[in-house]
N, C-alpha and C positions, 0 to 999 in steps of 0.2 A: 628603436628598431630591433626586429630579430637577428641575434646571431647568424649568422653563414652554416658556420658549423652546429649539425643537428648529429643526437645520438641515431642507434641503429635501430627503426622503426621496424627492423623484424622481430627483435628481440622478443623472447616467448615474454606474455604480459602474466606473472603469476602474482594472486596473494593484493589485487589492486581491484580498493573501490570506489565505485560509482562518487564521483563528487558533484556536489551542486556546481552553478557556474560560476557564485560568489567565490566555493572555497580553492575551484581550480584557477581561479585570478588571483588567490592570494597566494596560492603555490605558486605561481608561474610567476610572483614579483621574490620569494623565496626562492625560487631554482633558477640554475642559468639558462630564463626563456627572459630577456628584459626587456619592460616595456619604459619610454620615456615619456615622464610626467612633463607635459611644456607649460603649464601652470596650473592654480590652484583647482581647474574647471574642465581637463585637457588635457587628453593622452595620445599620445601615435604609437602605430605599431603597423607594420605590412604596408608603410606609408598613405595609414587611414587615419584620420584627426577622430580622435569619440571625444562628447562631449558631457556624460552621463555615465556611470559606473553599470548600468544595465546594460550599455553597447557594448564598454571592455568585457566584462562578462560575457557576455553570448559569442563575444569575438574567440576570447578564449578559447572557450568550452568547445565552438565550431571547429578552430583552426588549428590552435593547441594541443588540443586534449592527449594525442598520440605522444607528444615529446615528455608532456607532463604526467602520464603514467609511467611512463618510461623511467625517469630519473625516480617518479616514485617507488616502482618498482625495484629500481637499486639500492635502495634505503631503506626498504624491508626484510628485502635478501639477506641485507649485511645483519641485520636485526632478528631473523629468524631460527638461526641454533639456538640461540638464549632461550627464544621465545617456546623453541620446542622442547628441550630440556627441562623447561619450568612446565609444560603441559604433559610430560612423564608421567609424574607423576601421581599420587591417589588422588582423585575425584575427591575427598574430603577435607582436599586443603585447599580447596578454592570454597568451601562452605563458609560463611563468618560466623563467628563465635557470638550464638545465642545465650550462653548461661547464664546470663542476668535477666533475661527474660523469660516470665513466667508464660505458659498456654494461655493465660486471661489475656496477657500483652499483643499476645500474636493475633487472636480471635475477636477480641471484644474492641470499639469502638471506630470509629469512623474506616470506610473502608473506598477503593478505589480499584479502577479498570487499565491495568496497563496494556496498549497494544505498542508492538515494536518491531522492528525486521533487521537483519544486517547479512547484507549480501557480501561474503569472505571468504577463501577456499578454506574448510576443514576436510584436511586428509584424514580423522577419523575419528566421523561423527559420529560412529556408537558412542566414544568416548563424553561428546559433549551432550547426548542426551540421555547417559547416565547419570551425569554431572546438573543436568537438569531438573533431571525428576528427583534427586536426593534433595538439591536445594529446594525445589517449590513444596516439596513433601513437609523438611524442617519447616521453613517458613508458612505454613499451615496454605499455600494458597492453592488455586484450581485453577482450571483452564486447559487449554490448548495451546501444545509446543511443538512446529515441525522441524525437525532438524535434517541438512543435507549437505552432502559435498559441496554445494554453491552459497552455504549461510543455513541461517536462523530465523523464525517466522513465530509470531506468539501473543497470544493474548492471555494474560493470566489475570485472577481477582484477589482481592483479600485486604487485609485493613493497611491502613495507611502504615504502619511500623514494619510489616511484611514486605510491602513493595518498595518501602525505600531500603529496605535491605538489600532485596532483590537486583534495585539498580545499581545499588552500590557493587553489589558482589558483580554482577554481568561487566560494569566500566573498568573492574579492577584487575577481570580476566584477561591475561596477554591477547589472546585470540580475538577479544572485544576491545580493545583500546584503538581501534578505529570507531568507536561508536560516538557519542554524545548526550549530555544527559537529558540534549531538545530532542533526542530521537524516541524517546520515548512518550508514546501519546495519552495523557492522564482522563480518565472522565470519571463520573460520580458512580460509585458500584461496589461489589468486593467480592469476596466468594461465592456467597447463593447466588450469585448471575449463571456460572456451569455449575452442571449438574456431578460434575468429579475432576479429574486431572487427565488429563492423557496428553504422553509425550513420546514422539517414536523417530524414527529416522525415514525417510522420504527420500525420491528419488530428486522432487523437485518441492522448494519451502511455499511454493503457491501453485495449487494445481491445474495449468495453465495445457498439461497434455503435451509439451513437446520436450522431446531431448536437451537438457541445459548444454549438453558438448555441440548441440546443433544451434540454439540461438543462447546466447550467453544475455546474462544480466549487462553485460560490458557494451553491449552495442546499445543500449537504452539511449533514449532523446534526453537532451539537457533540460537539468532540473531548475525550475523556478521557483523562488520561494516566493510566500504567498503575497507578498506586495507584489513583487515582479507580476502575478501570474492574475493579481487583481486589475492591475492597469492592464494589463493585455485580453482580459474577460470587459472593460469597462469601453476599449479601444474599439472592440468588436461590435460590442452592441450598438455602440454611438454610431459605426458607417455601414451595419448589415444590409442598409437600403440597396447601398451601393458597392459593396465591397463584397467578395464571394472568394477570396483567397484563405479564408481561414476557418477550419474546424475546430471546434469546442465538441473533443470526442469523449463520454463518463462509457468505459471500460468496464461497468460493474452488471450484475445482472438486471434484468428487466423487473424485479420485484424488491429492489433498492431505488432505483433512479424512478421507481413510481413514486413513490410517497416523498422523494426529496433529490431535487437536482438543481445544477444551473439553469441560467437562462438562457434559451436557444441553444440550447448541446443537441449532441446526436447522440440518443440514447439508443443503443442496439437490442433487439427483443432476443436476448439468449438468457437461458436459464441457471446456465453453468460458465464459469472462466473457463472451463476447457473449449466452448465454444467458442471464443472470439477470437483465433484463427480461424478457424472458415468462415465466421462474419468477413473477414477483413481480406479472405481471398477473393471472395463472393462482390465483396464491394469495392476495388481497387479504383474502380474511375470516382469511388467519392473521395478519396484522397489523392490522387493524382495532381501533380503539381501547388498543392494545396500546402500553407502550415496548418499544422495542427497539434491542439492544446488537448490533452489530456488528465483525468483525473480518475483518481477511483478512493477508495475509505480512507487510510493511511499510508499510500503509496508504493505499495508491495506491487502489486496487480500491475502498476503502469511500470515499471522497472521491466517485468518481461514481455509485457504489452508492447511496451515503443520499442525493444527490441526486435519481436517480430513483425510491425511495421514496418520500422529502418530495413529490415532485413528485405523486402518488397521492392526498394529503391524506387518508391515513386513518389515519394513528399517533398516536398522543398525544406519544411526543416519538421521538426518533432519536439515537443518540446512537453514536459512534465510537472504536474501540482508536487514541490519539495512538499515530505508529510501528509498529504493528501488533505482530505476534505477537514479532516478532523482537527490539521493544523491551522486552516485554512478559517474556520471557525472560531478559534483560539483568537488570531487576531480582527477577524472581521463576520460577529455572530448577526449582522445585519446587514452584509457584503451581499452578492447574486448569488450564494445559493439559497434557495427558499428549498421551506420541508423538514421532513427529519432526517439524521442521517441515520441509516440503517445499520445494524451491530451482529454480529454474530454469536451471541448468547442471549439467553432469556430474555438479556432486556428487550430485541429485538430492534429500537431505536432510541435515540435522543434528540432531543431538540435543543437548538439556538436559538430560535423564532419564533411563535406561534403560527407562525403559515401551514395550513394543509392544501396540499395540491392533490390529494387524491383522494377517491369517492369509495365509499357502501360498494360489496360488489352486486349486490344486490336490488337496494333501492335507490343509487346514485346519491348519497347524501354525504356531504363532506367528510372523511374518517380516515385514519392513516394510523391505526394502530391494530398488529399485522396477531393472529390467531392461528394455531394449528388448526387442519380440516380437524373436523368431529370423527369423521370415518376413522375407525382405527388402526384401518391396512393402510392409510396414508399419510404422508408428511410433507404435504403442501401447504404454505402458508395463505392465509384469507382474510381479506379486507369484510369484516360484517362489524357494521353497527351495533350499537345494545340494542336497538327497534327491533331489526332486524333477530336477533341471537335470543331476544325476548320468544321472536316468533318460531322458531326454528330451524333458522334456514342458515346452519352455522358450519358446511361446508363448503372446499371449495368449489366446486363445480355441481349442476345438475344431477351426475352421475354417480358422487360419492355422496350426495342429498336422498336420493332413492336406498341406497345401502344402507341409510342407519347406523345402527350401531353394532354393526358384523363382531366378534370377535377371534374367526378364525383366521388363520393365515400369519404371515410374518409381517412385520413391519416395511416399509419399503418408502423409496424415498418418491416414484413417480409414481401416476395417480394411471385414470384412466383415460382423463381427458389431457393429459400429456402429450398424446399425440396427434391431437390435434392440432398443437402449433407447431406452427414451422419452425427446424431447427435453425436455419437458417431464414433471419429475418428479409420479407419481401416489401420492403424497404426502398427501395432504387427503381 
């Protein structure tokens, strides 16, 4: 059973993150929250018998979680001079020592795509995204770095010798020694996926449009990892006939979750993350007494996603893909999500499966490999066939098809048939 005595749940929560439900059950058997094992199959806690390591977990996660940030949060504090004294210092001694490595080492042979997130207070993130762009700079790699007071957000490429340096130097960083080396999500690629580097400092590491001091990463739905989040995807589909308590929500935009999603999710027609808050104020009765299972690419998105859900107070609980889609895949490339998933550099997507679920925008013919419009004032992406691309018809809407090939104007990211769809999806 739980102690009596509980620390002070007002305590300001600083410098404390987001745990799965697995790792805050194994803190809570490490901190004084004890739970008693009554045999090999069988735990009580709040005088509930569980009888599966997925109930204590979620019990935890539910019930816990505030007492178990809390002691962690004291255990950082105490740990924080150190940590900051050792982050004083120059930005070039957190670099690792390349000099046995020649340019051919860093450039030439097999190469790979890391994406990663780590949600940590940095008091000052110029610092760490100075510190970033020197290291990705030496380690010859590209990509995209957001850095903010509430964490780290990034995708970078380059060859295999570059990104395990990379990881090494990030787990070795005090400021990152909350991370893990599974948090980082690998796939096939390397530097020619971006087009250059860019790393800046941001108000928020995912640009979701609301105040971090107003909905914090800390209030997010507990994290499942991807067993957990398969049996609960497998649970769903088996009694959809009958059962209508639970949402399978993909959080990404409407031109990812076309060419590759779960089965039976609610995929919301917005364009931009900065949209879906007003998706989710707009549709409050679809979640309303409901759980709901969320996911989006590598799990950044839903961290502030089910925060400002939770933050609506109308779910019955919330609960989020650990690692998102891309981990998800790792262990189950033939599990419910069909499609490709969708990437945010040139590659555009990758695939686990050969399933395409989306068509030619065109000729309706099966096709899920996504193209800039042809117009050159626009940066909309388009579903065309080679039949189709053969013929002409290589933008994305009617209206940038009649333009041609204009080349006056500035680049721009919406078209003209932009406004045509509804910002908010009519859906309900």
């Amino acid at each position: 059973k739980i102690r009596s005595s509980k620390p002070d749940l007002n305590q300001t929560k600083k410098n404390v993150e987001r745990r799965s439900t697995k790792t805050q059950a194994k803190r809570a058997r490490a901190l004084p929250v004890e739970l008693q094992k009554t045999s090999m199959s069988q735990w009580t806690c709040c005088g509930q018998i569980f009888t599966n390591t997925t109930g204590i977990h979620q019990h935890v996660s539910r019930t816990h979680s505030p007492e178990i940030q809390d002691l962690t949060t004291a255990t950082l504090q105490q740990q924080q001079p150190k940590m900051e004294e050792e982050e004083g210092g120059d930005v070039s001694s957190w670099i690792p020592d390349i000099s046995h490595l020649s340019g051919e080492d860093l450039t030439r042979g097999t190469g790979e795509v890391l994406l990663f997130y780590c949600y940590c207070d940095l008091p000052n993130p110029q610092q760490i995204s100075a510190w970033q762009r020197e290291l990705c700079q030496r380690l010859r790699l590209t990509g995209k770095v957001r850095v903010a007071t509430e964490g780290i957000n990034g995708t970078v490429g380059g060859t295999r010798v570059s990104t395990g340096l990379y990881r090494r130097a990030m787990l070795a960083h005090p400021t990152f020694r909350c991370m893990q080396e599974d948090d980082f999500k690998r796939s096939e690629g390397g530097a020619h996926c971006f087009p250059e580097l860019r790393v800046g400092v941001f108000e928020e590491i995912v640009p979701m449009g609301v105040d971090p001091a107003l909905i914090s990463y800390r209030r997010a739905g507990s994290h499942l990892e991807p067993e957990e989040f398969h049996e609960e995807v497998r649970a769903l589909l088996s009694s959809r006939d009958t059962c209508g308590d639970t949402v399978l929500l993909d959080c990404r935009n409407f031109y990812e979750s076309k060419i590759g999603q779960f089965s039976c999710c609610l995929a919301p027609d917005i364009r931009k993350f900065s949209y879906f808050p007003d998706y989710v104020d707009q549709n409050l009765e679809l979640f309303r007494g409901k759980r709901v299972l969320m996911y989006c690419t590598g799990g950044v998105r839903c961290e502030r996603g089910s925060a400002y859900l939770c933050s609506k107070e109308v779910c019955k609980e919330v609960y989020q893909l650990k690692g998102g889609i891309q981990k998800y895949l790792e262990r189950f490339p033939d599990g419910f999500y069909r499609g490709k998933l969708f990437v945010f550099d040139e590659r555009y997507a990758i695939a686990s499966n050969a399933d395409i679920i989306s068509a030619c925008r065109y000729c309706g013919a099966s096709w899920d490999q996504y193209q800039l419009c042809s117009t050159r004032r626009c940066r909309q992406l388009v579903l065309s066939c080679p039949s189709c691309r053969r013929a002409g018809t290589t933008a994305c809407c009617p209206t940038c098809q009649r333009k041609g090939s204009e080349v006056s104007g500035a680049w721009r990211e919406e078209c003209d048939c932009t406004a045509t769809r509804p910002r908010i999806p009519r859906d309900v």
